[in-house]
C-alpha positions as a LaTeX table, in Angstrom:
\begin{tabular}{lrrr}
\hline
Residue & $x$ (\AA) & $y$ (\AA) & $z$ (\AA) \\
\hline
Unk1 & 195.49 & 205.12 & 86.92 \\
Unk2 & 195.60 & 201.81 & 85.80 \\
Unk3 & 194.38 & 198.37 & 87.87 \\
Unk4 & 198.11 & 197.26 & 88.70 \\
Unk5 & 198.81 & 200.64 & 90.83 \\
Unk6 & 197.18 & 200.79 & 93.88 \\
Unk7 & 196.41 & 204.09 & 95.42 \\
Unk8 & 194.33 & 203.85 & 98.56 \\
Unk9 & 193.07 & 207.36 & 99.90 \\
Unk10 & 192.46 & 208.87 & 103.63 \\
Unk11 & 188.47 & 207.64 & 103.27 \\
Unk12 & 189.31 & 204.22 & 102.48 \\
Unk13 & 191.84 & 204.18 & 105.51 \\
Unk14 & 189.50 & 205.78 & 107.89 \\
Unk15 & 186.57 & 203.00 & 106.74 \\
Unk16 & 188.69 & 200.51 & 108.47 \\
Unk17 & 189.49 & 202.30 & 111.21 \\
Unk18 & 193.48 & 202.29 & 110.18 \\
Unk19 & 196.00 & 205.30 & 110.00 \\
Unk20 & 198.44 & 205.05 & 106.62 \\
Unk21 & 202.49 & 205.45 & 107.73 \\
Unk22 & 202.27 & 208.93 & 105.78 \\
Unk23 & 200.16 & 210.59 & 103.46 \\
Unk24 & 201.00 & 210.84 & 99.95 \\
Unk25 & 200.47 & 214.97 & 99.09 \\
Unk26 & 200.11 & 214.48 & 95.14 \\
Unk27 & 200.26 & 218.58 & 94.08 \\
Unk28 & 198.02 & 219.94 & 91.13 \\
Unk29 & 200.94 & 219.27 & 88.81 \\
Unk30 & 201.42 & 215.24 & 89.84 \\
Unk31 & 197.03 & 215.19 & 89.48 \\
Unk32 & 196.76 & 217.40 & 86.45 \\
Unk33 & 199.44 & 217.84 & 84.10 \\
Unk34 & 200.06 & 214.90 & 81.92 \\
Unk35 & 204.10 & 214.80 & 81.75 \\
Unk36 & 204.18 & 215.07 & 86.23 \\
Unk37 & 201.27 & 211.92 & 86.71 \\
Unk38 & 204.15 & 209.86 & 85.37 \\
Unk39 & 206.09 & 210.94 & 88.04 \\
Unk40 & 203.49 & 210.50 & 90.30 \\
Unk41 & 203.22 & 206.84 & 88.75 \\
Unk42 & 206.32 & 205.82 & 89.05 \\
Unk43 & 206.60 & 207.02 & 92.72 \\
Unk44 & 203.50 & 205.25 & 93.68 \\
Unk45 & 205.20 & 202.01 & 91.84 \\
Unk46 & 207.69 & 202.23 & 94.25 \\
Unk47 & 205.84 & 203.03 & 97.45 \\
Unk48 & 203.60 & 199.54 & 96.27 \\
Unk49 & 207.24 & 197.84 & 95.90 \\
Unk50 & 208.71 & 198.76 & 99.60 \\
Unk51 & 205.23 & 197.77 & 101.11 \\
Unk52 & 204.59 & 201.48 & 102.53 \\
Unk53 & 201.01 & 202.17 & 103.92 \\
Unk54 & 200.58 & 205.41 & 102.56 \\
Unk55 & 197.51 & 207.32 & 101.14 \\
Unk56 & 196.73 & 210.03 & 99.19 \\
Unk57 & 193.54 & 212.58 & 99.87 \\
Unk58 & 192.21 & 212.24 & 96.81 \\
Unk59 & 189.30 & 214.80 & 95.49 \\
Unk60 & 189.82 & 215.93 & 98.89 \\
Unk61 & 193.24 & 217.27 & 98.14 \\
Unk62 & 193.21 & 221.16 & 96.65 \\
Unk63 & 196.01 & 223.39 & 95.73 \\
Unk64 & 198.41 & 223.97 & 98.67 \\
Unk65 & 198.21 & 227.85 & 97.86 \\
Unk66 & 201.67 & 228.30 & 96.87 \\
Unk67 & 200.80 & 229.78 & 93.06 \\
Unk68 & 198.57 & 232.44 & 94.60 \\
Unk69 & 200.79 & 233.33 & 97.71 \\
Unk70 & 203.97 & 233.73 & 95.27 \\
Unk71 & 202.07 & 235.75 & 92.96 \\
Unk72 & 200.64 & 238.30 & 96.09 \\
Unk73 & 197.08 & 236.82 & 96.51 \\
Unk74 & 197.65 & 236.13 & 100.38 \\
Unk75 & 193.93 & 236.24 & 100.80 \\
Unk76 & 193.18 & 233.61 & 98.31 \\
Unk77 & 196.54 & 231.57 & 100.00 \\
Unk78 & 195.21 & 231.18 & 103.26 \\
Unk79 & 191.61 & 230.16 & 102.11 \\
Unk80 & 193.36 & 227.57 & 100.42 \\
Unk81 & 195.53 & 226.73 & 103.37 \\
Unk82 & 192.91 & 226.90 & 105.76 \\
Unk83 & 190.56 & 224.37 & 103.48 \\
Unk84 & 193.63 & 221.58 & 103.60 \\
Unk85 & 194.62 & 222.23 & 107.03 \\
Unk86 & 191.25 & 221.44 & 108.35 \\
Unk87 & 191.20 & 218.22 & 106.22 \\
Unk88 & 194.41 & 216.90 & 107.54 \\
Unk89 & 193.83 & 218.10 & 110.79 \\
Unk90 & 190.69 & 216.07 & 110.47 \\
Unk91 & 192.50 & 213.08 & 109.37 \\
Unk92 & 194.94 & 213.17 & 112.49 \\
Unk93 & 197.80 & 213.15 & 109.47 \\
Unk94 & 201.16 & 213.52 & 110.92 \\
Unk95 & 203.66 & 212.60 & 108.09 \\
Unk96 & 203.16 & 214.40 & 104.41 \\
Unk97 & 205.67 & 212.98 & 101.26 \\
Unk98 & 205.53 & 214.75 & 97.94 \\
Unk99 & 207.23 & 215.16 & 94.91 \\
Unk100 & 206.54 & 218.87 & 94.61 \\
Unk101 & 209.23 & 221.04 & 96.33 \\
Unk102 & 206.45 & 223.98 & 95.83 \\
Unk103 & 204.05 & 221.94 & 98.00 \\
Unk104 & 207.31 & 220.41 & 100.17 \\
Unk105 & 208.23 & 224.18 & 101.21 \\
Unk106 & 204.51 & 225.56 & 101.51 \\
Unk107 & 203.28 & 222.63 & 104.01 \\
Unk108 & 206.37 & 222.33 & 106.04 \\
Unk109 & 207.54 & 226.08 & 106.10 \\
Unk110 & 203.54 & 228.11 & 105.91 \\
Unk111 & 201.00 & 226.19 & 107.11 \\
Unk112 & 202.50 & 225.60 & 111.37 \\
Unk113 & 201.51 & 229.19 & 111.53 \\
Unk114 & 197.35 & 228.59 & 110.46 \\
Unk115 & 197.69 & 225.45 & 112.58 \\
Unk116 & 198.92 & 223.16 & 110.20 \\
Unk117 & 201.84 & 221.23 & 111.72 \\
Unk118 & 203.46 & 218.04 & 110.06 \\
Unk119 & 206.45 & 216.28 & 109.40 \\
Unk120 & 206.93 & 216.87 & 105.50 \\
Unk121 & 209.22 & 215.13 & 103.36 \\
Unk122 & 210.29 & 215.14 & 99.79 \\
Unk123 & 210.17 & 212.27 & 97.92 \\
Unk124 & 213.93 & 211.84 & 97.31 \\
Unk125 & 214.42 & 211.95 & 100.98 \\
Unk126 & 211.82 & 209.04 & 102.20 \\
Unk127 & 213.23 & 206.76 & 98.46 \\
Unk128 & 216.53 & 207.45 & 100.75 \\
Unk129 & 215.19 & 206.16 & 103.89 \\
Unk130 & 213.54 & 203.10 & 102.34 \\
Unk131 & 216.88 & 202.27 & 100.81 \\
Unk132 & 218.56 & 202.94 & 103.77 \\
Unk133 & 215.28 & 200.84 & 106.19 \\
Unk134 & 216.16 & 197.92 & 103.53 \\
Unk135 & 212.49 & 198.28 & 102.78 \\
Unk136 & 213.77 & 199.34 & 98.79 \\
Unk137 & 216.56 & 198.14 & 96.85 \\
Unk138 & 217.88 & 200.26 & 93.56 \\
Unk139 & 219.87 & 198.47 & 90.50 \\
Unk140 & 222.22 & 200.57 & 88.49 \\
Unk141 & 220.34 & 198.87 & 85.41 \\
Unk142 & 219.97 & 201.35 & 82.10 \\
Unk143 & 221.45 & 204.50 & 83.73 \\
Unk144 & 224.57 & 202.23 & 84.90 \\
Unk145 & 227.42 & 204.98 & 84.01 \\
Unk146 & 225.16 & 207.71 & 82.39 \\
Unk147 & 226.47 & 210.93 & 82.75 \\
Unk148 & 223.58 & 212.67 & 84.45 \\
Unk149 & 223.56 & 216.13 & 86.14 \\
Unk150 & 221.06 & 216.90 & 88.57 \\
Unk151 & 219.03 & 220.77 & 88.37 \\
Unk152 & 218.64 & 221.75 & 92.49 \\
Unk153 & 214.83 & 223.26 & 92.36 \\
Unk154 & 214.59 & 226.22 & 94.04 \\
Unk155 & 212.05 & 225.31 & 96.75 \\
Unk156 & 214.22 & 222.02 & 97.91 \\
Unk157 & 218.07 & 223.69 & 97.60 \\
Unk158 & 218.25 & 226.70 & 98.38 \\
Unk159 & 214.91 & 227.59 & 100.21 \\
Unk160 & 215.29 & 223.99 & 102.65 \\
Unk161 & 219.35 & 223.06 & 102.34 \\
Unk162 & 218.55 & 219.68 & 100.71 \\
Unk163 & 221.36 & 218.81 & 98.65 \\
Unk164 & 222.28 & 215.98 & 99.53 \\
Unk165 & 219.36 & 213.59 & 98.64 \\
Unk166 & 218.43 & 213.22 & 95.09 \\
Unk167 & 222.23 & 213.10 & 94.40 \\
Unk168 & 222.48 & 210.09 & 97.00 \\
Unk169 & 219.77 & 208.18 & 94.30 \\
Unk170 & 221.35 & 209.18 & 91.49 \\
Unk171 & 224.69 & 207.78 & 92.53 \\
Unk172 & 223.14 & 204.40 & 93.67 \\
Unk173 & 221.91 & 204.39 & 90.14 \\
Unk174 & 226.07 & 203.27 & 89.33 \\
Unk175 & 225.76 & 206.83 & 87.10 \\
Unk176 & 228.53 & 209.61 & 86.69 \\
Unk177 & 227.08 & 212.71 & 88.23 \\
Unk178 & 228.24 & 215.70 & 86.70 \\
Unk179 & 227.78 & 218.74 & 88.49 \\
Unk180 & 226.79 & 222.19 & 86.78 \\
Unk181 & 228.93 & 225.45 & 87.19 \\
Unk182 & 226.37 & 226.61 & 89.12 \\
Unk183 & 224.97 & 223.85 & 91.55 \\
Unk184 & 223.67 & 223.41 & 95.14 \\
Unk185 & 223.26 & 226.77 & 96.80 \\
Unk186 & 224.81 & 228.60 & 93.78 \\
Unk187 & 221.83 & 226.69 & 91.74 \\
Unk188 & 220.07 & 228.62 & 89.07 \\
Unk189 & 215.84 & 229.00 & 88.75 \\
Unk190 & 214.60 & 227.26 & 86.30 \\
Unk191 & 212.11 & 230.23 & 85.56 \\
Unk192 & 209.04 & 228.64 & 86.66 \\
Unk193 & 209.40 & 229.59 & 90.29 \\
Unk194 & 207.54 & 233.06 & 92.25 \\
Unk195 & 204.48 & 231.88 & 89.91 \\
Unk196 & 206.24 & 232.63 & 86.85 \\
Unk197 & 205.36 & 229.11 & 85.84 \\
Unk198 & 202.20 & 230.27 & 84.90 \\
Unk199 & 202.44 & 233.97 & 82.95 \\
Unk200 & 203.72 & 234.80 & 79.97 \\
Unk201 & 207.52 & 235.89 & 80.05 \\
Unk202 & 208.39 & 239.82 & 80.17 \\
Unk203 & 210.87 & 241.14 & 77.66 \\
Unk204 & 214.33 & 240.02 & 77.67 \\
Unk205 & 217.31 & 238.53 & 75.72 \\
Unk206 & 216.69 & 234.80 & 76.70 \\
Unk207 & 214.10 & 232.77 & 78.98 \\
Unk208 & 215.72 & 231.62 & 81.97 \\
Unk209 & 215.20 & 227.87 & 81.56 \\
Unk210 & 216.77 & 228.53 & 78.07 \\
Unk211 & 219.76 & 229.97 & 80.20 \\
Unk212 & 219.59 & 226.90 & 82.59 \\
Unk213 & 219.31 & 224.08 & 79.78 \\
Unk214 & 222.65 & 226.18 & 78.58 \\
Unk215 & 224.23 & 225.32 & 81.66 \\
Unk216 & 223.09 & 222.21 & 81.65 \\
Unk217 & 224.62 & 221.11 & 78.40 \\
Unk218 & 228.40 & 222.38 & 79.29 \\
Unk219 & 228.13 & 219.05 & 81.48 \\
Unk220 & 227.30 & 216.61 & 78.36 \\
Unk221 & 224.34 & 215.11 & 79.57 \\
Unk222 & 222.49 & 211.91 & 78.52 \\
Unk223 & 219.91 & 212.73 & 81.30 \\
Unk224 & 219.36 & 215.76 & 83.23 \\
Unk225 & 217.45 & 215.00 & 86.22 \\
Unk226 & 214.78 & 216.86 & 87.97 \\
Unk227 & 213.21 & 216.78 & 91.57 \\
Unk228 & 210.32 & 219.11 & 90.77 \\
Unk229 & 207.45 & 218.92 & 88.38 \\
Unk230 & 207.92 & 222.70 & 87.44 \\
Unk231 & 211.81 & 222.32 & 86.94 \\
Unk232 & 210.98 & 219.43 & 84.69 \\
Unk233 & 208.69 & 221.52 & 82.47 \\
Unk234 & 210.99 & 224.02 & 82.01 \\
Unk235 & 214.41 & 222.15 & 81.47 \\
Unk236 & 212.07 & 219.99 & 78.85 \\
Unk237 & 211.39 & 222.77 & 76.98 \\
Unk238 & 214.48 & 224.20 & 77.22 \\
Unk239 & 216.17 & 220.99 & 75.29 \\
Unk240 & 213.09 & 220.82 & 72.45 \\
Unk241 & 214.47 & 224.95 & 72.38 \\
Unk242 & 217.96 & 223.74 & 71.89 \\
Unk243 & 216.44 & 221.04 & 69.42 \\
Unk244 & 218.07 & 217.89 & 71.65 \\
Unk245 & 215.60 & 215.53 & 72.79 \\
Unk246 & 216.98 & 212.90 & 71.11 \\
Unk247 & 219.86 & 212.86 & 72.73 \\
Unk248 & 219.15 & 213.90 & 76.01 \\
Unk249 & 215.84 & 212.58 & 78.71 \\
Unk250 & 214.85 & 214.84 & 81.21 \\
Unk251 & 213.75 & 212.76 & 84.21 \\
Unk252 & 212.89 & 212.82 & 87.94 \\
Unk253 & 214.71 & 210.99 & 90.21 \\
Unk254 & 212.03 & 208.61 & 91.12 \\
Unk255 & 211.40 & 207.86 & 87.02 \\
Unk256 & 215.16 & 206.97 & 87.28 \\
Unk257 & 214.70 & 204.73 & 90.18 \\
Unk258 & 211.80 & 203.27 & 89.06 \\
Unk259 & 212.87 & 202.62 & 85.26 \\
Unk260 & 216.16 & 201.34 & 86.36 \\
Unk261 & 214.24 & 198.30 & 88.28 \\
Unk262 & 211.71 & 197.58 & 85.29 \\
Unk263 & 208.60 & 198.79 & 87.29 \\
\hline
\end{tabular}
């Protein structure tokens, strides 16, 4: 990352004998994939902006395990799970934020039962709270009435009832939000979900982020907006499927937030 982000990590914290005000859980997709670490940028931009101690584990931070639970590998999930829990067990962490609703689900909803007990939140929920703290402030600036319609990821709708959240930031962004037919708990997967992110797709008429993307164009979009890295893969390639990215972004909420205020 470059020099003007700073990302301090649970070693540098514990050297001075200080505790961060959460830990930032960064997911193999926000570490590895090159289209999610500018999510993860932009995020960190605007933890730096609102003055949050936070932290991030660093080389210390593996896979959370979801990938191999989803796909039936419980053996290989709880070696995973018991490698991180003893880390931030170690680290006395109480408070997790991260912009994976895979990792979200897996730490708050799997890990109390190997020991691993935390208050976890997902990113659009704590940009919420700063707003609300007056610790963050958001401008409507370039997506100042954009019709945007927001894709509910699996893991953060349906599986943990939050609605609510990213479409709070998006309408602070002064944009139109335009709802798909099928939204909230009606939401559909954008295929990448139960592991299916990473095997090749079984026969059928039609991938299902293809079907999604559909959906998502009966709005007219300028933007659709994600709140997972996975659901941002997938509704990406379903618009260079349908041959319109030039006319239409597909961006996470914190991009949004962060674009819209120049960072």
């Amino acid at each position: 990352m470059n020099d003007s982000i700073k990302v301090p990590t649970m070693a540098d914290f514990m050297a001075q004998g200080k505790s961060p005000e959460v830990l930032f859980w960064v997911g193999c997709a926000g570490s590895f994939d090159d289209r999610a670490k500018k999510i993860t940028k932009a995020f960190v931009k605007l933890l730096n902006q609102a003055e949050v101690e936070f932290a991030v584990l660093g080389t210390e931070e593996s896979c959370t395990g979801d990938p191999a639970k989803r796909a039936g590998n419980e053996f290989l999930f709880q070696m995973q799970a018991m490698t991180n829990i003893e880390i931030l067990n170690a680290y006395e962490i109480k408070s997790i934020v991260t912009a994976c609703p895979h990792c979200f689900n897996t730490l708050k909803n799997e890990y109390p039962e190997l020991g691993g007990n935390y208050e976890v939140v997902h990113h659009t929920q704590f940009l919420n709270q700063l707003i609300a703290d007056g610790r963050l402030s958001v401008e409507g600036g370039h997506f100042k009435g954009k019709r945007i319609t927001f894709h509910d990821p699996c893991y953060l709708g349906r599986a943990n009832q939050v609605y609510e959240a990213p479409r709070d930031l998006i309408k602070k962004l002064d944009a139109e939000l335009v709802e798909m037919k099928k939204c909230r708990q009606n939401g559909l997967c954008c295929g990448a979900g139960g592991s299916q992110m990473f095997k090749e797709a079984e026969e059928g008429d039609k991938e299902v982020n293809v079907e999604r993307t559909e959906q998502a164009l009966e709005t007219k979009p300028e933007i659709i907006a994600a709140g997972c890295p996975f659901c941002n893969t997938m509704m990406t390639d379903g618009i260079k499927a349908k041959e319109k990215e030039q006319d239409i972004k597909v961006l996470d909420v914190a991009e949004m937030i962060a674009q819209a205020k120049d960072l």
